[in-house]
C-alpha positions in Angstrom: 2.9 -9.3 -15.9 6.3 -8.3 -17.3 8.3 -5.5 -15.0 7.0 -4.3 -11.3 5.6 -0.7 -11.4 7.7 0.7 -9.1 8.7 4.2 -7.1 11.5 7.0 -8.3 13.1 6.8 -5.2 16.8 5.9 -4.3 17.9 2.5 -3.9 19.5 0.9 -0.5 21.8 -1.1 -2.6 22.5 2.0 -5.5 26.1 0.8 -6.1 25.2 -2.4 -7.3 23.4 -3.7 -10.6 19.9 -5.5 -10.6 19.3 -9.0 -11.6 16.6 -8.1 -13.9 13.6 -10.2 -14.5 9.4 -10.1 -14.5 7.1 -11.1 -11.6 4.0 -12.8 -11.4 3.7 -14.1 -14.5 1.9 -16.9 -13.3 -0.4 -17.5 -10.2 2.2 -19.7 -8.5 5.3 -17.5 -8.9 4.0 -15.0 -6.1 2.9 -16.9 -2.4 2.3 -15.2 0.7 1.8 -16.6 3.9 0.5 -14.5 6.7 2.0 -15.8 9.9 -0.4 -15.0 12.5 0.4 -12.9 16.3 -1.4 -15.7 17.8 -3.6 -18.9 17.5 -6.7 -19.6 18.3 -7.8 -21.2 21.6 -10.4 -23.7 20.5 -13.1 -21.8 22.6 -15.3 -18.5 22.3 -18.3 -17.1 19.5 -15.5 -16.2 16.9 -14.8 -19.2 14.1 -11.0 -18.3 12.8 -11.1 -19.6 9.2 -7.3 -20.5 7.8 -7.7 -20.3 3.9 -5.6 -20.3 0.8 -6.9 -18.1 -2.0 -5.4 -18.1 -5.2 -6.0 -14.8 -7.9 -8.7 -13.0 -5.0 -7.5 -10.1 -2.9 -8.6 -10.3 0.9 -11.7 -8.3 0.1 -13.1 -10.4 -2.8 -12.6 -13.7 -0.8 -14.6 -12.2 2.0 -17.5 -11.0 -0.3 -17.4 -14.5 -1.7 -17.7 -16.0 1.9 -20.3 -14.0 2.9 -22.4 -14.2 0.1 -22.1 -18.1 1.2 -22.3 -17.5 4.6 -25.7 -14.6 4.3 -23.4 -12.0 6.1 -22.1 -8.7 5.4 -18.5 -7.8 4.5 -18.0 -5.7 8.0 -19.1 -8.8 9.8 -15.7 -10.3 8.6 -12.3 -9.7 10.7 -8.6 -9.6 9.2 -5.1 -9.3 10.3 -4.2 -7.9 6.8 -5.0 -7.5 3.1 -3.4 -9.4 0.4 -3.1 -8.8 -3.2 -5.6 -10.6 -5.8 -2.6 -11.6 -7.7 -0.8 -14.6 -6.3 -1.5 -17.6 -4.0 -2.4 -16.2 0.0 -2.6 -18.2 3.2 -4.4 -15.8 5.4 -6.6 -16.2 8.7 -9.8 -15.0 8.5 -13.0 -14.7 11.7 -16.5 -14.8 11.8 -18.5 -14.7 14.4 -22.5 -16.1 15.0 -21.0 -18.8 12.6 -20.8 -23.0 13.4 -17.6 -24.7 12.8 -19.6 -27.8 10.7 -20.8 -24.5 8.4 -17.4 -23.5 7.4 -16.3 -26.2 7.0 -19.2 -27.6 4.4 -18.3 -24.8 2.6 -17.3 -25.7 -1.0 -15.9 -22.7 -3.0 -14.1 -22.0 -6.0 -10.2 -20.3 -5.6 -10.5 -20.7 -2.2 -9.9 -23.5 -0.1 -10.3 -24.2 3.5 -7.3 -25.0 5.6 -8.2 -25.0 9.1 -11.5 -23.8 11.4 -11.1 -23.2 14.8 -13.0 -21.5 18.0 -11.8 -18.3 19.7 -12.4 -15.6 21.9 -12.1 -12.4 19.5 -12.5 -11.2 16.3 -9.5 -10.8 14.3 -8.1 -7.0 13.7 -5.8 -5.2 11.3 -2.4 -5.7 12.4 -2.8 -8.9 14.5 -0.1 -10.8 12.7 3.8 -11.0 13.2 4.3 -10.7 9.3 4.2 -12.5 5.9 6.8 -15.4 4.5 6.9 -14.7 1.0 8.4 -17.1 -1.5 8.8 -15.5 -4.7 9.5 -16.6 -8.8 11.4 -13.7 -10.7 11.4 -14.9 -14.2 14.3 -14.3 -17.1 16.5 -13.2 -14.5 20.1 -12.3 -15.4 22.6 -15.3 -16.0 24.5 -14.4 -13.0 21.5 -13.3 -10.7 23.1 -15.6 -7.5 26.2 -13.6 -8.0 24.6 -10.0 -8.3 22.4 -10.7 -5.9 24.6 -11.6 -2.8 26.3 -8.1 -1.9 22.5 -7.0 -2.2 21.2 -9.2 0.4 24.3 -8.8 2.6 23.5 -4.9 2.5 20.2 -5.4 3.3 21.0 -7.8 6.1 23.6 -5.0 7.7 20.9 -1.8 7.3 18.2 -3.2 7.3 15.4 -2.5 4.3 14.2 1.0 3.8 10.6 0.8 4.7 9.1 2.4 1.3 5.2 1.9 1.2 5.4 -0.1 -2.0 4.0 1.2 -5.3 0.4 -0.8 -5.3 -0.3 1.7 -2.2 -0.8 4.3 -4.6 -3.1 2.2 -7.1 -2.0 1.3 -10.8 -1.6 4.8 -12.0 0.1 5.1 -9.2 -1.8 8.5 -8.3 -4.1 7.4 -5.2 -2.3 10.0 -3.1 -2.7 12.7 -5.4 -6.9 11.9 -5.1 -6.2 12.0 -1.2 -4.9 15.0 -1.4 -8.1 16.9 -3.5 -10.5 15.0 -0.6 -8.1 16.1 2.1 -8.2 20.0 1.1 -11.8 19.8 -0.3 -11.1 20.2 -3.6 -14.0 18.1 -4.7 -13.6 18.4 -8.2 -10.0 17.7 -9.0 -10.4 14.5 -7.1 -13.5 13.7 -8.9 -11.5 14.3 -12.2 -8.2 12.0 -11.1 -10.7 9.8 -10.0 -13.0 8.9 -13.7 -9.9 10.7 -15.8 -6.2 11.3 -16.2 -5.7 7.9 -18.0 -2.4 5.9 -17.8 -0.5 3.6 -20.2 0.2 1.6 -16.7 -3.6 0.8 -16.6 -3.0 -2.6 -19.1 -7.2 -2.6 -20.4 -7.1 -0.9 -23.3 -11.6 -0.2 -22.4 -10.3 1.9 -19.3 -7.5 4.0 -20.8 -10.3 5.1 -23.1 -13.0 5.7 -21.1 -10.6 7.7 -19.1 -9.8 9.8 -22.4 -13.6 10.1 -23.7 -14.2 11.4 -19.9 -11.5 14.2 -19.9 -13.6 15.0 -23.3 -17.1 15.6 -21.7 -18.0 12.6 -23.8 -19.5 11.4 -20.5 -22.3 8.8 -21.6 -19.7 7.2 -23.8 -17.0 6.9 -20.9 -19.8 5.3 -19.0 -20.4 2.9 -21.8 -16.4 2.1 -22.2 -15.9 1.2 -18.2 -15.9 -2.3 -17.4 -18.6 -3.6 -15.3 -15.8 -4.1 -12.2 -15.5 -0.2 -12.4 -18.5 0.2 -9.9 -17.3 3.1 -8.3 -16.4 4.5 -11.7 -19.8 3.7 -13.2 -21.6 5.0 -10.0 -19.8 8.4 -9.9 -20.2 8.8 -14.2 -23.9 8.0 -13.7 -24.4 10.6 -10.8 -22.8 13.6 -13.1 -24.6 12.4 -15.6 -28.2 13.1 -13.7 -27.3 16.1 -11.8 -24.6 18.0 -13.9 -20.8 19.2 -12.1 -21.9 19.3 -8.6 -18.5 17.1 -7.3 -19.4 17.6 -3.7 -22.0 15.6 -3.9 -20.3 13.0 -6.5 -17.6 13.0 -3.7 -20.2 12.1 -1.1 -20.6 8.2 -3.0 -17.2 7.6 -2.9 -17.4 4.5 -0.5 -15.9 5.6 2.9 -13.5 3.0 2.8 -12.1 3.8 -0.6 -12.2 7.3 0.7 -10.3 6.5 2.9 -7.8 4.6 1.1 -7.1 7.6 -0.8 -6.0 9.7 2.7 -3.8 6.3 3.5 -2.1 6.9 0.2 -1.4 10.1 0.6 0.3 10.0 4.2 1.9 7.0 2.7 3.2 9.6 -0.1 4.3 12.0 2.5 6.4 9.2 4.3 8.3 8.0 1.3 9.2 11.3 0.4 10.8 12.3 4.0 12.3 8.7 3.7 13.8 9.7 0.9 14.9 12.4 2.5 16.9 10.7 5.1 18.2 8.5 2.8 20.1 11.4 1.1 21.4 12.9 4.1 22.4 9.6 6.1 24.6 8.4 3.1 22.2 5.7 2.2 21.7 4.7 5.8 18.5 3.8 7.2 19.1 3.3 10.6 20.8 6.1 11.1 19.4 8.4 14.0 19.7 12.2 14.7 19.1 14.1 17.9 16.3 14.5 18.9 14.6 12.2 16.3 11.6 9.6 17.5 12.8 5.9 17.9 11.2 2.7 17.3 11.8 -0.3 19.8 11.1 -3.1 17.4 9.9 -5.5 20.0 7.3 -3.7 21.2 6.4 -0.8 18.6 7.2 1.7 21.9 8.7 5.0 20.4 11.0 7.4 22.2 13.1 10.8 21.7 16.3 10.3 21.3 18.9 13.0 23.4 21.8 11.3 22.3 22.4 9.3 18.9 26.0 8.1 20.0 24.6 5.8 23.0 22.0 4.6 21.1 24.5 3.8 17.7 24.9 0.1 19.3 21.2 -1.1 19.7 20.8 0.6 16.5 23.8 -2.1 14.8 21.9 -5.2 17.0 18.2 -3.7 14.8 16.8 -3.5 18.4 15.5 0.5 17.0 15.3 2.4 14.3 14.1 6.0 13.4 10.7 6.7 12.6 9.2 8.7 9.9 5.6 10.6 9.9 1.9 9.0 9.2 0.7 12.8 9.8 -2.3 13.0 12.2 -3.8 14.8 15.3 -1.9 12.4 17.8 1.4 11.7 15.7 4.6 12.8 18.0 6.7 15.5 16.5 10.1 14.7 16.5 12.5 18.0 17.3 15.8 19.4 15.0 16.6 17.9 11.8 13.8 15.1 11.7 11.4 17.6 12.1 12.9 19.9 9.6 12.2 17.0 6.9 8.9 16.6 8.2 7.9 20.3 7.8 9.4 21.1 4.2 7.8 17.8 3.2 3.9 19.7 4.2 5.5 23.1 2.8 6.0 20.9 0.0 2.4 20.1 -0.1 1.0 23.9 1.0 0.2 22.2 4.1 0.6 21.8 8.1 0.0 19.3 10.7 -3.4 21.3 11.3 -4.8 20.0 8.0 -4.3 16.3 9.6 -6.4 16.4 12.7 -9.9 16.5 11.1 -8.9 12.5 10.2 -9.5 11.8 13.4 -12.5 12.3 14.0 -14.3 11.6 11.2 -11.9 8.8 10.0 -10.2 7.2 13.0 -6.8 8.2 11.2 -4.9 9.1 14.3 -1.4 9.4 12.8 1.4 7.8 14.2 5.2 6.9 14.0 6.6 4.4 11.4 9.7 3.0 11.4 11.8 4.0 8.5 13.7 0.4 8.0 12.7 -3.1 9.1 14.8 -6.2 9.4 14.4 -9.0 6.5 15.0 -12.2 8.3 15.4 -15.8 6.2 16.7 -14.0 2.7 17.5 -16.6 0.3 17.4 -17.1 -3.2 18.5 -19.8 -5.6 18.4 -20.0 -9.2 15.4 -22.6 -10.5 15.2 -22.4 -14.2 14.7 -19.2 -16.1 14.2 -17.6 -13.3 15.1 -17.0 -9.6 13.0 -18.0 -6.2 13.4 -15.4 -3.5 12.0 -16.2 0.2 12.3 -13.8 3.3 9.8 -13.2 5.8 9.0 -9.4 6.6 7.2 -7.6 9.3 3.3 -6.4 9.1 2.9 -3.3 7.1 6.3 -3.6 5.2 5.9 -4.5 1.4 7.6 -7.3 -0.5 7.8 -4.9 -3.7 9.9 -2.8 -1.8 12.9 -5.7 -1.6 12.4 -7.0 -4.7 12.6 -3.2 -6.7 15.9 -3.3 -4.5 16.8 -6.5 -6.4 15.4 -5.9 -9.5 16.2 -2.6 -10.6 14.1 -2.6 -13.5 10.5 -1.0 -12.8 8.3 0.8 -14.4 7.4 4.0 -12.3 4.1 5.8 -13.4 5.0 9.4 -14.0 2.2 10.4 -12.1 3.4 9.0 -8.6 5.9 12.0 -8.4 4.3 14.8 -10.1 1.2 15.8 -9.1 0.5 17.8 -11.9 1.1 15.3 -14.7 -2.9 16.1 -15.4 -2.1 19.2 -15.4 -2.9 20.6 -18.8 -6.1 18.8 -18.9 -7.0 20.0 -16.1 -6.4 23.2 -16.9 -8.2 23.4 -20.2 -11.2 21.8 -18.2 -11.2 23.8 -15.0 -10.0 27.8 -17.1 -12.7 27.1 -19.9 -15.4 30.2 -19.5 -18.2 27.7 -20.3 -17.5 25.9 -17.1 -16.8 28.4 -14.4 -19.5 28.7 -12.6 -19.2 24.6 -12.3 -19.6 23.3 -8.9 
């Protein structure tokens, strides 16, 4: 896969060199296991399926599963979703299902661990966090050495808790789409969506039916997408009928992608206040201000804090942290400096918290609080090789990509994560031309 695509955002550990290196070049050199909130009890309608799935994200093992099984995808609980690329232990429920069915099951890239009985059907988030043992290849010759005052850092601050770049897709745009849905402006995210190609996309079929789109050659674009581009192919085949009406080609977006798209654009808005923090802490991301919101990591509670001095020693013992913003109608506003960040980062955007709440409703996107660094607990790595095996278990919703860019220090960071208007010109010269104002 050669280097990580990555983020242009300060490092924890600036002051020190990378060790280099390329990740999952092979299926083995990336595992994840999921390590679960609870286990099942051996009783109730729900069958918990443990599985390992090798080169399948979550959501194509579940299509495969139910196409075995005659059920739908929503029929199907999680605690998380998993990257195709890579070897995943995961937990997985059904319910209406028999144990002896599950377990006759024989499928291809995925095998069957465990089946067990219980009481409820598995949710997003029910999980303590993910074990991750992973292969960087062609590491620097002394990679043990540079990497040491890098994990001790880590250990001491903790590790800033950047959503990692595959939140924001391979062109590392998503956000930017989330944005167009999120202020109606059908047709730009239309456009990001089927154009604006990227050298970061690596099928050379894509990057030109991207190109031959951004062209009007529309029928040929549809030709050049690959058949896995449904939602590519549907939206292409919809202009195609009915001519520039992008409110209703933004209407077949799947709700779920759609929604995706608002997740990456929060997600956007966090990093950047993150960021943020980073800069005026001194690199330290634990560090809290008055009257910023807190974190208790042992039970997700949150808090204002009055008086950052009392609270500098459960900071040190990573029993809270400070919280950044997943903007929404019920997200708590923190007070002085924090929210200061928060606002400039929506001026920023020509936005306010108003522009949020209609998630809510029609997308169950409440907002919330996220903590802005997370512990990394059982860091080690040891040289193997040509390269170097990293293990460390992290907490639900952090991202493994975010330690190793930290380690790494040699992505590849699309230009379009940072600049929304890397399309710009294009865009322009599509949206300005006479022939196509009156467009819709």
């Amino acid at each position: 896969m050669g280097r990580m695509i990555g983020l242009p955002h300060s490092y924890l550990s600036s002051e020190y060199p990378g060790i280099g290196g390329r990740i999952r070049e092979e299926l083995e050199d990336f595992f994840v296991e999921e390590i679960p909130l609870y286990q099942p009890c051996g009783e109730g309608e729900h069958v918990y399926l443990r599985i390992e799935k090798r080169d399948l994200s979550t959501m194509e093992a579940v299509r495969i599963l139910g196409h075995k099984l005659g059920r739908r995808p929503r029929d199907f609980g999680y605690a998380g979703l998993k990257d195709r690329k890579g070897v995943t232990q995961q937990t997985i429920s059904l319910g209406g299902v028999s144990v002896d069915e599950v377990r006759s099951l024989e499928l291809e890239k995925i095998e069957i661990l465990s089946v067990k009985r219980h009481l409820n059907k598995l949710r997003l988030g029910h999980l303590q966090g993910n074990r991750f043992r992973i292969r960087i290849r062609g590491v620097s010759a002394d990679a043990e050495k540079l990497a040491e005052p890098i994990f001790r850092l880590i250990g001491e601050l903790g590790l800033p808790n950047y959503f990692g770049p595959q939140r924001f897709g391979n062109r590392g745009d998503s956000h930017w789409i989330g944005r167009a849905f999120l202020v109606k402006d059908y047709r730009r995210a239309i456009w990001r969506i089927l154009g604006c190609p990227s050298l970061t996309e690596k099928n050379p079929n894509v990057v030109a039916a991207r190109r031959l789109f951004m062209q009007f050659r529309w029928r040929e674009a549809l030709e050049r997408f690959p058949g896995s581009y449904r939602e590519e192919k549907k939206l292409l085949s919809y202009l195609l009928r009915v001519g520039e009406k992008y409110k209703g080609a933004s209407r077949l977006v799947h709700r779920s992608i759609k929604k995706l798209y608002f997740s990456a654009f929060q997600s956007y808005l966090f990093n950047g206040v993150l960021e943020e923090r980073m800069r005026a802490s001194g690199g330290d991301p634990g560090r809290l201000f008055e009257g910023d919101v807190a974190h208790r990591h042992d039970d997700g509670v949150t808090f204002y804090v009055d008086d950052p001095a009392a609270e500098a020693e459960r900071v040190r013992r990573f029993e809270i942290s400070p919280t950044g913003p997943m903007f929404g109608r019920k997200m708590r506003i923190p007070r002085g400096y924090a929210n200061e960040v928060e606002l400039e980062a929506l001026a920023g955007q020509r936005l306010d918290h108003k522009d949020f709440h209609h998630l809510q409703q029609g997308w169950r996107m409440e907002g919330g609080r996220r903590p802005l660094r997370v512990p990394v607990t059982q860091l080690s790595g040891r040289l193997e090789g040509d390269g170097m095996v990293v293990e460390f278990f992290l907490p639900r919703g952090s991202y493994a990509t975010t330690l190793l860019r930290e380690l790494m220090k040699n992505e590849t960071i699309p230009p379009a994560y940072a600049d929304r208007l890397t399309c710009k010109q294009d865009l322009a010269d599509v949206f300005l031309a006479p022939e196509r104002a009156g467009s819709r």
